[in-house]
N, C-alpha and C positions, 0 to 999 in steps of 0.2 A: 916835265917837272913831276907829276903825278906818277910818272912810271917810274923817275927812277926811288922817289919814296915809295912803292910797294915793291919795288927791286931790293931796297935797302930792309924793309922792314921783314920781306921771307928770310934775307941772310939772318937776322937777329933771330929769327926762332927756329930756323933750321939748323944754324953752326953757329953763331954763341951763345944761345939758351938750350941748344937743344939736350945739352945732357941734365940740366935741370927739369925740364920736361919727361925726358923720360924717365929721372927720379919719380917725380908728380906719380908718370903712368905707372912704372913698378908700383908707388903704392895704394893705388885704384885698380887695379886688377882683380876681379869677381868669376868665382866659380861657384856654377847653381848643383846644390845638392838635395836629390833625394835622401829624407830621411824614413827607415824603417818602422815601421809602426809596432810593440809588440803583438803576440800574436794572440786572440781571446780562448783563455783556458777551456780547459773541461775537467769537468767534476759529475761524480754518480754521485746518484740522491739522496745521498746524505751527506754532500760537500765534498767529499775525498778528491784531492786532486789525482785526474789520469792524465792529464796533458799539461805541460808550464813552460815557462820559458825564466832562462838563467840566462843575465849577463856577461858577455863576453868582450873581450876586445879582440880584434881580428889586422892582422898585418897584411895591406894591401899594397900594390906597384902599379903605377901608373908606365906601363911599357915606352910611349914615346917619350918620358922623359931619362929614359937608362939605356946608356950608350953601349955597353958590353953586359949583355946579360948575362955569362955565366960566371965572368966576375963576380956581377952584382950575387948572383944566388951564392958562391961560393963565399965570399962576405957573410953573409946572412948564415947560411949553415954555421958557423962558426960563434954565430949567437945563439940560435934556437934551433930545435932539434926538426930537420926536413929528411925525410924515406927517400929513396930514388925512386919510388911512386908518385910521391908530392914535387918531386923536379919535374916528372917526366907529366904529370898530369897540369900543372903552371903553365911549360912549353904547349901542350896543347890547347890551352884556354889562349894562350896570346896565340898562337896562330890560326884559332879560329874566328878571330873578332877586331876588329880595327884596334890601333897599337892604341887610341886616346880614351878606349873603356879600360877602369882599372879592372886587374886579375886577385883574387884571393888569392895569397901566401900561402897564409898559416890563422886558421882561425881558431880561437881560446884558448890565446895567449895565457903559458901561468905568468904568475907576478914575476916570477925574474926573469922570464924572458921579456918580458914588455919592460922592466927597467933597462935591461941590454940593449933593447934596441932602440928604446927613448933616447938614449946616451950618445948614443953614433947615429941617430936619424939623420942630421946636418950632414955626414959624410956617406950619407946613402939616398942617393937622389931618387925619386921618382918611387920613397918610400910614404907611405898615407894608413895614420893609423882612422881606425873605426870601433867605436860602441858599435855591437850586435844585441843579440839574442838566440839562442839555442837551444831547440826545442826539449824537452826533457819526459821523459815517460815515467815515474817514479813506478808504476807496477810494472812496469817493461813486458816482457812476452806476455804474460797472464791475460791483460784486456790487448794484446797488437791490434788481433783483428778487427775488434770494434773502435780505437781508436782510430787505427793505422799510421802512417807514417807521413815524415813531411821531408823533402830533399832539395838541394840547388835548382835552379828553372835550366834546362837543357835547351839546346837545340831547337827541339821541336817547340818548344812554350819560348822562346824567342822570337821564332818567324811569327806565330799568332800574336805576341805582342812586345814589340820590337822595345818597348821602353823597359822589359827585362834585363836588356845585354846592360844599362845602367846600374843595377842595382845586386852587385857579386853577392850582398851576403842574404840576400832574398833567400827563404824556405819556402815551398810550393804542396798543400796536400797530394799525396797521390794515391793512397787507397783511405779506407774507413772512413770515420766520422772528419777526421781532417780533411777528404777529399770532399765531400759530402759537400758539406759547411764553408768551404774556403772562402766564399764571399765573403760571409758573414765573421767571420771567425780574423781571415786578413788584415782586416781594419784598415785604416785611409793612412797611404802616406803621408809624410810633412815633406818641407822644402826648406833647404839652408840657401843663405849664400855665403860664401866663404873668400874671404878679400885674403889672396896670393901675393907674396911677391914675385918677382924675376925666377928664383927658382922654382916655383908652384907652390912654397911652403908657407900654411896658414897663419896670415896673423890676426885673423880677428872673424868672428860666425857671429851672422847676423840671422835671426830665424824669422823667415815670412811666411809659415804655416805650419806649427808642431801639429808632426803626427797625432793621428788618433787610434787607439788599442782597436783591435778586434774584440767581437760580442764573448762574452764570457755563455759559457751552457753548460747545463746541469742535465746529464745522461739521467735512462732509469736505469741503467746496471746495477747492482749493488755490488760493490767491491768485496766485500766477504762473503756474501753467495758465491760471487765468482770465483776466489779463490779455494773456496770448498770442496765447487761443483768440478774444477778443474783438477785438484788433485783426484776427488774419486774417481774420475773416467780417466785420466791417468794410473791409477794402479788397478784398473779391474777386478778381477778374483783371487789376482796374484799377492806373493808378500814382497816387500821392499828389501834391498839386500845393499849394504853400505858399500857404497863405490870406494873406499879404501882397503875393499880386503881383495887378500891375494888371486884368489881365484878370478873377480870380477877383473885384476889388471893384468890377468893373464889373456883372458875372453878378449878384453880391448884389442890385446896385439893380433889376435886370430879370427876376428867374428866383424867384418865390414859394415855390418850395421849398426851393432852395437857401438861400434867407432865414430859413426858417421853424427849419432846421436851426442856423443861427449864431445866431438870438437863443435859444437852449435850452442855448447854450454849446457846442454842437458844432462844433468848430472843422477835420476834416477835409473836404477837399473833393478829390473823387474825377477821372482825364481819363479816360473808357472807349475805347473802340476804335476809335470813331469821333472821338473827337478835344472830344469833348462832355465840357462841366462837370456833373457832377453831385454828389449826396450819396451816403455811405458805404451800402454795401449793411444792406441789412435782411433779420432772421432768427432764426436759433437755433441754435447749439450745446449739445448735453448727450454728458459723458465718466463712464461709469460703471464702476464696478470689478464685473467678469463674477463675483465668488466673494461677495465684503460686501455688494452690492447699492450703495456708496459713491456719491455725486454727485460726482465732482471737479473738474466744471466744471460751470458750468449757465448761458447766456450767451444773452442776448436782448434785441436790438439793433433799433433806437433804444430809449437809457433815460433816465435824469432823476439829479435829484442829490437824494438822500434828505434833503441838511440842508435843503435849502427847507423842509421841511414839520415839522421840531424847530422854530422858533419861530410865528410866525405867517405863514405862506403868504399873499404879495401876491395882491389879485385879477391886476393885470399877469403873475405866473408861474401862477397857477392858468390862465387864459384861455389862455397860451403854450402848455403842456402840452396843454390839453385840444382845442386847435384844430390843432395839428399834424397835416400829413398825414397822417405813418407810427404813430401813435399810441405814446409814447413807453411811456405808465403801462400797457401790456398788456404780459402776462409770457407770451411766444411760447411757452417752452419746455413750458409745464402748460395754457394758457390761450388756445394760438394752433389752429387747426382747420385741418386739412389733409391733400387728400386725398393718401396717399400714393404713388399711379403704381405700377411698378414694385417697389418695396421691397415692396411686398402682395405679388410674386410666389411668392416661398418658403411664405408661407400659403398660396395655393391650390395650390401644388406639395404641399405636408405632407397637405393633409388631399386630395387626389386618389389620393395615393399608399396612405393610411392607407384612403382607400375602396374601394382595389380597383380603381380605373376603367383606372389607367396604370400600367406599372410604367417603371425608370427606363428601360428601352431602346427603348420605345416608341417610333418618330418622328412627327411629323406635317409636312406638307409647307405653307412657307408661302411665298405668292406675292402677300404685299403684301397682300391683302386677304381680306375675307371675307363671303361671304353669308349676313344669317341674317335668314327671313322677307321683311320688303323693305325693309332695311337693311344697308347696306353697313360692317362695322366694318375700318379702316385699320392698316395695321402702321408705326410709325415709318418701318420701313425700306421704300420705294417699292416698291422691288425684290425685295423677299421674300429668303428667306434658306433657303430650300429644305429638305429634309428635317433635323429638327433632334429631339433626343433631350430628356429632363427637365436634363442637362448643362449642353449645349448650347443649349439655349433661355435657361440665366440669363444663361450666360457672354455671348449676344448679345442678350438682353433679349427674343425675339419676343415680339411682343402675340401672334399668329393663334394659338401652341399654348396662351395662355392662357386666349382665347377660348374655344378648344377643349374643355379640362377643364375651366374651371369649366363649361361646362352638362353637363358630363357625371358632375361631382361634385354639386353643386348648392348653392342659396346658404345651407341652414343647417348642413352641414359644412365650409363656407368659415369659418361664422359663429362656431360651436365651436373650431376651430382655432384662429384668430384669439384667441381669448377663453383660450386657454391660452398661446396665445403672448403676453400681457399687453394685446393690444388690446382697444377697446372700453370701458373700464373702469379709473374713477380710482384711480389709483396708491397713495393715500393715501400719498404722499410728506412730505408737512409741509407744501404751500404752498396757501394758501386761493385761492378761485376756479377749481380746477383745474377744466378737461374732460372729461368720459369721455369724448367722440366719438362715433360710428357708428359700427357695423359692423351693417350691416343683415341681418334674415331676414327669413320669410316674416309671420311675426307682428308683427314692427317696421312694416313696412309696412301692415299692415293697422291696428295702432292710429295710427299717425301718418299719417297719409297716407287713410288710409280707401277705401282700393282694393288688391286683389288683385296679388301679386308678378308681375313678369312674367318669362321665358328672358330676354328681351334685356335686362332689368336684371340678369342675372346675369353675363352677357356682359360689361358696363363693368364690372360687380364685381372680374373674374379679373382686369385691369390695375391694379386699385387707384384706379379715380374712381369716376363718380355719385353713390350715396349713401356711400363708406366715405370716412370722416374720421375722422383720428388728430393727436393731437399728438406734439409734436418727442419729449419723454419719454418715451411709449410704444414709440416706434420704435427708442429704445434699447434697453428695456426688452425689447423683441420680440428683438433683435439680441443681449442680452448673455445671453437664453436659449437663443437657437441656440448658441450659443459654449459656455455650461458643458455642454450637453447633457442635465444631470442632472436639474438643482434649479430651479423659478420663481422666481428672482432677482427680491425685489422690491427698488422705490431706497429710501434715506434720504437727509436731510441732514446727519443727526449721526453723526459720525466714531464708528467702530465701537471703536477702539485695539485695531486686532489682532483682534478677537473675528470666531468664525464665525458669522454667522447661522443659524438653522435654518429653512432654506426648507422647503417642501413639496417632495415629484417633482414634476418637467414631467408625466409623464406623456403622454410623445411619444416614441416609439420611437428606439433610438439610429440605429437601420438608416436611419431617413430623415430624423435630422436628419444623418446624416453627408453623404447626399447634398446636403441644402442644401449642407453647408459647401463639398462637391465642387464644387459649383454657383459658389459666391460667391470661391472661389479663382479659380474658372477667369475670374471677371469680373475681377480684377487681371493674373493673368499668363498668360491666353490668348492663344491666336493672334488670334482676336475679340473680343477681353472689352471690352465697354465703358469697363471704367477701367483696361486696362492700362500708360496711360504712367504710372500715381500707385499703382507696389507699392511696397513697401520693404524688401528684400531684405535690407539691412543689417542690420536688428531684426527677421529672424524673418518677413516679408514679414505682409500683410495680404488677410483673405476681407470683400470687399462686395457690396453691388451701387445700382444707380442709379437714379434715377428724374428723371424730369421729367414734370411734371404741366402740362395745357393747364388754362388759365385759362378762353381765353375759343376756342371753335369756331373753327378759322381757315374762311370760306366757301368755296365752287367760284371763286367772280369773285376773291378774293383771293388762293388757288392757281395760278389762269390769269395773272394779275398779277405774280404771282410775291411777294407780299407775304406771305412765310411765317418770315421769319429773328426771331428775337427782338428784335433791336437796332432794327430800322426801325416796329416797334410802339410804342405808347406804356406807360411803368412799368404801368401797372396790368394793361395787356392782356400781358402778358409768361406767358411759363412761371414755376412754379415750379420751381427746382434742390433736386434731394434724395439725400442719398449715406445709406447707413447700412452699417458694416464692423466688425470685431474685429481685435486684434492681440497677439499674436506668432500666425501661423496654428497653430502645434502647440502652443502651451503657452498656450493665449489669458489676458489678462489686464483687458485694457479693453475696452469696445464705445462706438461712437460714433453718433450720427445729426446729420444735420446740413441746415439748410433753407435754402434762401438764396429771400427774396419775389420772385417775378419776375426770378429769375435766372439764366433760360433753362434750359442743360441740369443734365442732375445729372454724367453726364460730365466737361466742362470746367469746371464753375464750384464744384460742391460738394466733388468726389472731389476733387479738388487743397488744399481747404479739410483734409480729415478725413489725408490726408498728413502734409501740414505739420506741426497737432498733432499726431498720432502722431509723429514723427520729434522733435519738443520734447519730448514726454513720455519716450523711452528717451532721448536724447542725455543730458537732463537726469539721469535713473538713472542710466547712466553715468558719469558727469560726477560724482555724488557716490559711486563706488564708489571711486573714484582717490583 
């Protein structure tokens, strides 16, 4: 009796209610959704947005519910506009991740195409639209490298966390301050649930956890420093020549580099001294604040345009970028290697003076050249510069009294100096990829290199080549600690609001960083100073000094030739141009460094550069005291 009522009672709700039931279930079916959190801006110190995000809608496909997929796309082309990059690049999102993660389409959507396809969604199965956000650069190339860019989660950022493959319209930082910050910046997901019917299609979001924004952060860039500083290291000593005249669109069709610069969007084009078309100078600028440690410029040229790479980056602009001479996507200012020339000189003056070897009145007599062993090391100046004190030697830059101290200091007191003066060693400033560089000893050398230090590698040392390589940042960083005197100024990129940082001591005597400064004054406004046409007397004047660095050995046969000038060389084989200075000289406030790639002297071409923006930076104070 009992059996055959629960015999009776399974038929009643397996085969005569059962299609009622599964109405029921059609409409209790629950799909859990991550929801995208915006992402938290960035802005320079005085609110300007550098980083935001725009609303988008995005057209997604859920693969195992679309029976004929090239159908289904060829459907869809016929609404909104798909590349046969954007086909072939969908077909490989679905075949590389199970058919029940949706694949992005087509993300930001315009308005007509999201009415088109609102319209016909019902006859396009396993179609699922999405609210995004799309990251937006409004100063685009200008600040790239400090922000940097944000892109899809790939592959690799899958396997590390598998709850990616969820989340198609996710942005991931991957260089600059986006990569930096991504924590913080990401913000917390939310969670939908979304009650489907029979065909997956939503009719009703329930939300059991609204996202939460990433941290908003305020840089210490200043956007108009930057844009200043950038255009003048972009046009060097040159004049600007309007990319619509005939001659420059003739250059394009015949000059590979000039070319290479105008399909990346770079639309200046340079007339140098000889009357030659070329491209905008390449380099670095970094402006720090001597007291905060503040970035308030940081500028490193040729760059790119960060929105490329918010949606989905063409292979055409990936290839552009990454084939470019001057390499656009390297961040000169943390990431560029160079050996500093001259600007090393104040290091081996500090720790010469700190070892006892010289004191500041010392002379050594220089005549062009100098013997040591049986090599001959050259002084810039042919003619030597004759009896010349620790002063006098920055103010005229001699190589031969550097020569001189460094072997008689030797190269792991160079080494230590160096290493308190901020060289050698990454900044940990906030930007990923940074270099620490060289600054060689005797132990460097022996594990890299696996041979014993020699004098005469200490000898190139004392000039700042061979093995000592630094980046643009460092050099400021060297620079805006001679200037406080006190405290090891490390940088940031986040604006401090007023706050003191609490550095460590320099732990370098004031007695000989004063002489530096004796030293880098006299290079502006000496009788001999290497950069004295570029002081600026009107704001407090400024202390530098210069460097130009040889690329490539000029030969005996091309001495005799007389093939020794910068300009008649080809770009690669050129000098580096290198200035680094402080300013107001008595009440110092900023320090600067600044690199121009193969741009001859640091004299003429950099010192005129680190001028200018100073002279923009007080006019500007100025300007808003009024």
């Amino acid at each position: 009796m009992l059996g055959a009522g629960l015999v009776g009672r399974l038929y009643q709700l397996q085969i005569a209610q059962s299609e009622n039931y599964q109405l029921l279930s059609d409409k209790n079916q629950f799909d859990k959704r991550r929801v995208l959190a915006p992402r938290g801006r960035l802005f320079d110190s005085h609110g300007r947005l550098l980083a935001g995000n725009s609303e988008v809608f995005e057209l997604n496909m859920l693969p195992a519910r679309v029976a004929d997929l090239d159908r289904w796309l060829a459907n869809v082309q016929k609404l909104i506009d798909l590349s046969p990059d954007d086909i072939e690049r969908i077909k490989k999102d679905i075949a590389d991740q199970p058919d029940f993660l949706e694949v992005t389409v087509k993300s930001g959507l315009t308005q007509r195409e999201l009415a088109r396809v609102a319209i016909l969604s019902p006859v396009l199965e396993g179609a699922l639209f999405h609210k995004s956000f799309r990251r937006i650069y409004p100063q685009g190339w200008m600040t790239a490298h400090v922000t940097g860019y944000v892109s899809p989660a790939n592959q690799k950022d899958v396997s590390k966390n598998p709850q990616l493959r969820y989340l198609p319209g996710l942005r991931i930082g991957r260089s600059g301050v986006e990569h930096t910050l991504e924590p913080s910046l990401a913000g917390q997901l939310g969670v939908e649930r979304i009650e489907v019917n029979a065909q997956g299609k939503p009719v009703r979001v329930l939300e059991d956890k609204p996202a939460e924004a990433g941290v908003d952060v305020n840089l210490s860039i200043d956007v108009e420093l930057q844009a200043f500083a950038t255009e003048r290291l972009r046009r060097g000593k040159s004049d600007v020549v309007p990319l619509q005249k005939q001659e420059v669109q003739m250059a394009l069709l015949q000059n590979d580099e000039l070319r290479a610069h105008v399909t990346t969007g770079d639309t200046l084009i340079l007339r140098d001294e000889r009357g030659r078309l070329v491209p905008p100078e390449s380099g670095a600028v970094t402006v720090i604040d001597i007291h905060t440690g503040e970035i308030k410029a940081m500028v490193s040229v040729p760059s790119y345009d960060p929105n490329l790479f918010s949606g989905r980056l063409s292979l055409r602009d990936w290839k552009r970028l990454n084939e470019h001479p001057r390499t656009p996507m390297l961040n000169r200012a943390v990431s560029g290697l160079y050996a500093p020339g001259s600007t090393f000189k104040m290091v081996v003056a500090a720790a010469a003076l700190e070892a006892g070897v010289i004191s500041p009145s010392n002379k050594i007599k220089c005549e062009g050249s100098f013997e040591f062993g049986r090599r001959t090391f050259h002084c810039w100046n042919e003619k030597g510069h004759g009896f010349v004190d620790m002063v006098s030697s920055l103010e005229r830059s001699c190589d031969i009294y550097y020569y001189q101290i460094a072997l008689k200091t030797g190269i792991n007191r160079i080494n230590n100096m160096a290493k308190r003066l901020g060289l050698g060693e990454v900044t940990d400033i906030g930007l990923p990829s940074e270099q620490a560089g060289i600054i060689p000893d005797r132990d460097w050398k022996q594990e890299n290199k696996g041979v014993p230090w020699t004098p005469g590698e200490t000898v190139v040392a004392g000039i700042g080549q061979g093995f000592v390589l630094t980046t643009p940042v460092q050099l400021a960083v060297m620079t805006a600690r001679i200037a406080n005197g006190k405290k090891a100024v490390i940088p940031t990129m986040q604006a401090q609001n007023g706050q003191q940082p609490d550095f460590a001591d320099l732990q370098v005597s004031e007695d000989i960083l004063a002489m530096m400064k004796q030293g880098m004054r006299k290079v502006m406004n000496g009788t001999f100073g290497t950069a004295r046409k570029y002081d600026l007397k009107d704001y407090g004047g400024i202390a530098g000094k210069t460097g130009t660095v040889q690329v490539k050995r000029i030969s005996k046969e091309q001495r005799e030739k007389g093939i020794i000038d910068n300009i008649d060389r080809p770009w690669k084989e050129r000098d580096h141009a290198l200035f680094v200075a402080y300013a107001p000289v008595n009440n110092p406030r900023y320090a600067i460094s600044v690199v121009v790639e193969h741009g001859g002297s640091g004299s003429s071409m950099a010192a005129p550069i680190a001028h200018d923006i100073f002279e923009y930076i007080f006019a500007s104070e100025q300007r808003q005291k009024i």
